[in-house]
C-alpha positions in Angstrom: 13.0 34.8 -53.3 11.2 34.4 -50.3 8.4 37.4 -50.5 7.6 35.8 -53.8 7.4 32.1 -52.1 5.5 33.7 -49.1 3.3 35.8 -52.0 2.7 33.0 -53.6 1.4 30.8 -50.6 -0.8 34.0 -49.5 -2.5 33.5 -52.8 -3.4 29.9 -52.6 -4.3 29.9 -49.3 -7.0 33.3 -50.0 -8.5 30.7 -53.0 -8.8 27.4 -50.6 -10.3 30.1 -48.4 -12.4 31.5 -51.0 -13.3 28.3 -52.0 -14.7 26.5 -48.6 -16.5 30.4 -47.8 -19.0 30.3 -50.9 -18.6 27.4 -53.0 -18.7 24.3 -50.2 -21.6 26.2 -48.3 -23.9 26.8 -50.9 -22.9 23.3 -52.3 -23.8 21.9 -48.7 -27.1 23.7 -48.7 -28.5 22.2 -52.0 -27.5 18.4 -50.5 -29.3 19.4 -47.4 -32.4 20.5 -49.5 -32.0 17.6 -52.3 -31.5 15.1 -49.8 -34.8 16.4 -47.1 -38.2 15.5 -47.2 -38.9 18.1 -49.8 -41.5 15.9 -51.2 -43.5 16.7 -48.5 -43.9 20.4 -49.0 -46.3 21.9 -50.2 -46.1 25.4 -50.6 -43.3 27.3 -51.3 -42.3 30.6 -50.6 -39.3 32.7 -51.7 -38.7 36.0 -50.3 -35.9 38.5 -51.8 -33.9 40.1 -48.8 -30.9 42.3 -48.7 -28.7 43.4 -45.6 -31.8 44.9 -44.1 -32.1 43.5 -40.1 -36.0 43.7 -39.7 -35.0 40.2 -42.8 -34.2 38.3 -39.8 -36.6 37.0 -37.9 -38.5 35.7 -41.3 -34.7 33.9 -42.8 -34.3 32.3 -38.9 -33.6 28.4 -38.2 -36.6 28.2 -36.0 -39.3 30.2 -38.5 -38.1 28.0 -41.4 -38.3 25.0 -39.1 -41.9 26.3 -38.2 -42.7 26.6 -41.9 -41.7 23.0 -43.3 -43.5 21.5 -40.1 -46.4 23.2 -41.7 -45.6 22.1 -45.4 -44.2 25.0 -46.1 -40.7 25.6 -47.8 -38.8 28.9 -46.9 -36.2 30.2 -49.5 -34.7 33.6 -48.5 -32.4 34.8 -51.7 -30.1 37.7 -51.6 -30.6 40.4 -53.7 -29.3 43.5 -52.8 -27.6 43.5 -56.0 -30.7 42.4 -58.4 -32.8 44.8 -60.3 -36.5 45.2 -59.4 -37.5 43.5 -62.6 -35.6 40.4 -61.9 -37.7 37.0 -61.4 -34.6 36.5 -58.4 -35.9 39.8 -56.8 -39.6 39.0 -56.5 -41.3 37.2 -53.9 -43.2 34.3 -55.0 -46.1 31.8 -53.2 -48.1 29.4 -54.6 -51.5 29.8 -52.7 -53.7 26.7 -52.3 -56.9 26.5 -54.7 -59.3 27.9 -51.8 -57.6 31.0 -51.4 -58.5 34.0 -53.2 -55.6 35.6 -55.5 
């Protein structure tokens, strides 16, 4: 009776954990976006990483906060997983008019 309670209560507590791990941050992130000066952008770029290191110093706090002081807005997806015909997987900027394509 009491490894089923105990089994029980190890299951709930691995889905609240679940639950605040990848639901409430992602969640958190789209407020912070929807609720910034994203107006103000304007380019965006969206770069496909995976668990690569050399990633790093292009997905940091202070190079996206670099960027979107120049108008720029940074998006780094995950795609480790993604074929390499996905839209997910491919890195996208809109270029201003000037600039040759």
């Amino acid at each position: 009776m009491n490894k089923t309670i105990a089994g029980i209560v190890l299951v709930i507590g691995l889905l609240i954990v679940g639950y605040v791990k990848f639901y409430s941050v992602e969640q958190s992130k789209d407020i912070t976006v929807n609720t910034s000066d994203a107006a103000n952008f304007k380019y965006s770029l969206k770069i496909g990483v995976d668990s690569w290191t050399g990633y790093y110093p292009l997905c940091s706090k202070y190079f996206r906060s670099s960027l979107r002081n120049a108008g720029i807005q940074l998006q780094c997806v995950n795609d480790s997983n993604a074929s390499l015909h996905s839209n997910e997987a491919t890195s996208t900027l809109r270029l201003p008019p000037w600039m040759p394509t």
